[in-house]
C-alpha positions in Angstrom: -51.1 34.9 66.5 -50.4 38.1 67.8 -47.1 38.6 67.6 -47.2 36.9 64.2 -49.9 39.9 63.6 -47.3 42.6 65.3 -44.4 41.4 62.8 -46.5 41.2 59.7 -47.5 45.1 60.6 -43.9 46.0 60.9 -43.0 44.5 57.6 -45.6 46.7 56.0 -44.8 49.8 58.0 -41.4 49.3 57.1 -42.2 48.8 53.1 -44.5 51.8 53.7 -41.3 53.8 54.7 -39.5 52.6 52.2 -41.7 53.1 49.3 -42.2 56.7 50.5 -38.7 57.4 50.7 -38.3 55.9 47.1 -41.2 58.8 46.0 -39.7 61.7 47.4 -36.4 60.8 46.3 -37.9 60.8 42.6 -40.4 63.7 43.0 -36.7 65.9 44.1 -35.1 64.6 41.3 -37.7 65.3 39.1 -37.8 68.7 40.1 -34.1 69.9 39.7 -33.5 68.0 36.8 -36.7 68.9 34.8 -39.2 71.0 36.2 -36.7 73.5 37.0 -34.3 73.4 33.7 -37.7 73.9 31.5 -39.2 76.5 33.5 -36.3 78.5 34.5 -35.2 78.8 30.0 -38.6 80.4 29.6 -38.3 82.8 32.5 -35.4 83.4 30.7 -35.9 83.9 27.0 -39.4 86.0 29.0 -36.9 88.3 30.3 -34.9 89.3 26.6 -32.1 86.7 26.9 -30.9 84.8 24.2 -31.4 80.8 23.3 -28.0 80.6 24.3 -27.7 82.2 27.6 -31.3 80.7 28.9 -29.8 77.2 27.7 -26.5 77.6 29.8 -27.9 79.2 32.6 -31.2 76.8 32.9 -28.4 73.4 32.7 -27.4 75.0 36.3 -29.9 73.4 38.1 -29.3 69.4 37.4 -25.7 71.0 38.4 -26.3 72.2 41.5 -28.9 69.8 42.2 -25.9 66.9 41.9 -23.4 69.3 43.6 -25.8 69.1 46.8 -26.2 65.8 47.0 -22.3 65.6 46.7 -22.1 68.0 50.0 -25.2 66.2 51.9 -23.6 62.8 51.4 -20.1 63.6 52.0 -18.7 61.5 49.3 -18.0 61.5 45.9 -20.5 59.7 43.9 -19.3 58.4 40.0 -22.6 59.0 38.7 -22.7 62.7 40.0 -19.7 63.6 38.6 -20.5 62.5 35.6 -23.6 64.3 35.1 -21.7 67.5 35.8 -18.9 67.3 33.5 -21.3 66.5 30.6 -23.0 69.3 31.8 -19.7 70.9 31.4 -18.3 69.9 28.5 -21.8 70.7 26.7 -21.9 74.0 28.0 -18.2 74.6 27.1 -18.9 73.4 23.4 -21.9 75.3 23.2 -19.9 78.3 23.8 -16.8 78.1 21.6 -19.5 77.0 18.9 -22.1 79.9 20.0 -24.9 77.0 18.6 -27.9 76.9 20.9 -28.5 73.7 19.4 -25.4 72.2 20.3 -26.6 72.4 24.3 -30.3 71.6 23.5 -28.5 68.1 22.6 -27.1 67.4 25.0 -29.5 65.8 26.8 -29.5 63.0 24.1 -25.9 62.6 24.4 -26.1 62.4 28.3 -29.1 59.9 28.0 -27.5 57.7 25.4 -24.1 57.4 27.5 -26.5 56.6 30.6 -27.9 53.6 28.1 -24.8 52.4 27.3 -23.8 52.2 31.1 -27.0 50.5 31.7 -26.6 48.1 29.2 -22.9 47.6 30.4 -24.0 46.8 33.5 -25.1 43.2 32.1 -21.5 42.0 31.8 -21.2 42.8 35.6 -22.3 40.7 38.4 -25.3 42.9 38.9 -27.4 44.2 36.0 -27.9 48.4 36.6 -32.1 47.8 37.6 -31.7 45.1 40.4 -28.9 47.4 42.0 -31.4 49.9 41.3 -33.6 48.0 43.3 -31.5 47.4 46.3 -30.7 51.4 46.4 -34.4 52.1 46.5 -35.2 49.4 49.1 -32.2 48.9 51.5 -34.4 46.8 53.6 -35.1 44.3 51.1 -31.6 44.0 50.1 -30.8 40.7 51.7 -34.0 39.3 50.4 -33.3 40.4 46.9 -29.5 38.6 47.6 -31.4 35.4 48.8 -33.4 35.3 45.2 -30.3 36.1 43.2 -28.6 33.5 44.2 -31.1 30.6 44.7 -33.2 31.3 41.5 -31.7 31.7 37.7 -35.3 33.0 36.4 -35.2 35.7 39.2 -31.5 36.5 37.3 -33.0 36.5 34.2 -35.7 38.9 34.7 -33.5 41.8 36.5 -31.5 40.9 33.3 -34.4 41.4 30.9 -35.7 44.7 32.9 -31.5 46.4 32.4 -32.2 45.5 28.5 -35.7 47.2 28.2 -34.4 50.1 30.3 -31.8 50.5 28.1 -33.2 49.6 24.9 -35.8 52.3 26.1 -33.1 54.8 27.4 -31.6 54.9 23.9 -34.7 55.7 21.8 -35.4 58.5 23.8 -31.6 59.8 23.1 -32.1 59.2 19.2 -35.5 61.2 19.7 -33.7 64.2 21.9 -31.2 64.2 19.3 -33.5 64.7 16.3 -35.7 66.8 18.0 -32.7 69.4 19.1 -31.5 69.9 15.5 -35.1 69.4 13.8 -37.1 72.1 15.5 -37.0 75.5 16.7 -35.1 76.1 19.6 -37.5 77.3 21.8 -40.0 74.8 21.3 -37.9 72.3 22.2 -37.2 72.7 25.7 -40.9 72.0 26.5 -40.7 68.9 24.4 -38.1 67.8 26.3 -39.6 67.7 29.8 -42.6 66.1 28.6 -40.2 62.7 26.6 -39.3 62.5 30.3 -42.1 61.7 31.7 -43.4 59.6 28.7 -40.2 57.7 28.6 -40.4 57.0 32.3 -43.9 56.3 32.5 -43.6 54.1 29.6 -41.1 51.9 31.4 -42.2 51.9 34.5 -45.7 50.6 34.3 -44.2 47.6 31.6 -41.9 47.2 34.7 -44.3 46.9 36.9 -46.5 45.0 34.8 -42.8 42.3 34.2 -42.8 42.1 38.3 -46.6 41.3 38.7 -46.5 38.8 36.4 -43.1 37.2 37.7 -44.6 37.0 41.1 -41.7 39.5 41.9 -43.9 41.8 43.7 -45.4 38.8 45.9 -41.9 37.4 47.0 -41.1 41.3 48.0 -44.0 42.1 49.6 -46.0 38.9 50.5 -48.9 40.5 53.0 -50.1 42.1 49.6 -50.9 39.1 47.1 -50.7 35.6 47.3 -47.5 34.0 47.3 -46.6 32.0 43.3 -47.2 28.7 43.4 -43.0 27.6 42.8 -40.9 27.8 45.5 -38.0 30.3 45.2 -39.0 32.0 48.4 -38.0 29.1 50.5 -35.0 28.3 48.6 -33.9 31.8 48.8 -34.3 31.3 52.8 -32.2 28.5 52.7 -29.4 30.9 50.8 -28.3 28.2 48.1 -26.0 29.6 45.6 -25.9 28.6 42.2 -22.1 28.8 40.9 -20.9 31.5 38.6 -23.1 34.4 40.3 -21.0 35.7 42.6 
């Protein structure tokens, strides 16, 4: 019993960690790519510069932020690049058109190509939010593997989450869109921070809400809720593959 109480504190410990990690990962990336950008444009425009210039200059930080990351890690990473040559190519339109509005959109652009990704990801053999998953928790990874393969409902639910993600992702470019073109410039900066967080919220508690109800959460971490009453955890054990889900 012991022992069986020393592992079961482990596991937890260990989810602990990894949960924690997952926080400070977000609260970082949070704070380059949002908090910063909105803050630094009305230090800016504060200090006599022009919609223009504070746009430009305040798109450096998701930049460098990415550019960091790049260094840290010592490797190239697709989705970094990516985000810096849209930040490019905005900042480069924005200049040969000299329209502030121009770079106020481009957030919506970069959010709706991030949407279709996402929702490209379903005609891959791993839908963009259980990947997601496995980055966040790299301990859980082969007992998210274990469920993929033994259960087709486990499938289907990381497949529903990558369409509501999506789905979701692309409303809040249509909105960024509107909103840049719509409004007065410096209004919409602001505006902008605070879709993030409502977007994001939004999702992640119907998530979280989808992975409770699933039992998801249980077969993850079962020292905090009673196991569901099926049996996919001890098929998942057994490492059954269904065919076509390689």
């Amino acid at each position: 019993m012991a022992a069986l109480r020393d592992e079961t504190e482990l596991t937890e410990d260990s989810n602990q960690r990894e949960q924690t990690a997952a926080r400070r990962h977000f609260a970082v990336t949070l704070l380059c790519d949002v908090v910063l950008p909105v803050g630094l444009y009305y230090v800016l425009r504060s200090a006599g510069f022009s919609e223009l210039v504070a746009l430009l200059i305040s798109a450096a930080a998701p930049a460098l932020s990415t550019g960091y990351s790049i260094v840290k890690q010592r490797r190239v990473d697709s989705v970094g690049l990516f985000v810096i040559a849209i930040l490019v190519l905005a900042g480069l339109g924005s200049l040969i058109s000299g329209s502030p509005r121009l770079a106020l959109a481009r957030g919506g652009w970069f959010t709706g190509l991030i949407a279709l990704w996402i929702l490209g990801s379903l005609f891959t053999s791993r839908p963009f939010t259980y990947r997601a998953m496995k980055t966040l928790l790299p301990g859980k990874s082969e007992t998210l593997e274990g469920l993929w393969h033994a259960d087709p409902q486990f499938r289907g639910i990381w497949r529903g989450l990558t369409v509501l993600w999506g789905g979701g992702l692309l409303v809040d470019a249509a909105l960024r869109v509107i909103m840049a073109y719509t409004l007065s410039v410096d209004t919409v900066p602001a505006l902008d921070g605070a879709l993030y967080f409502v977007t994001y919220i939004v999702l992640q508690v119907i998530t979280h809400i989808i992975l409770h109800k699933t039992g998801v959460f249980q077969l993850l971490f079962p020292g905090r809720g009673r196991r569901p009453a099926r049996s996919r955890a001890s098929r998942a054990s057994a490492g059954t593959k269904d065919d076509g889900t390689a």
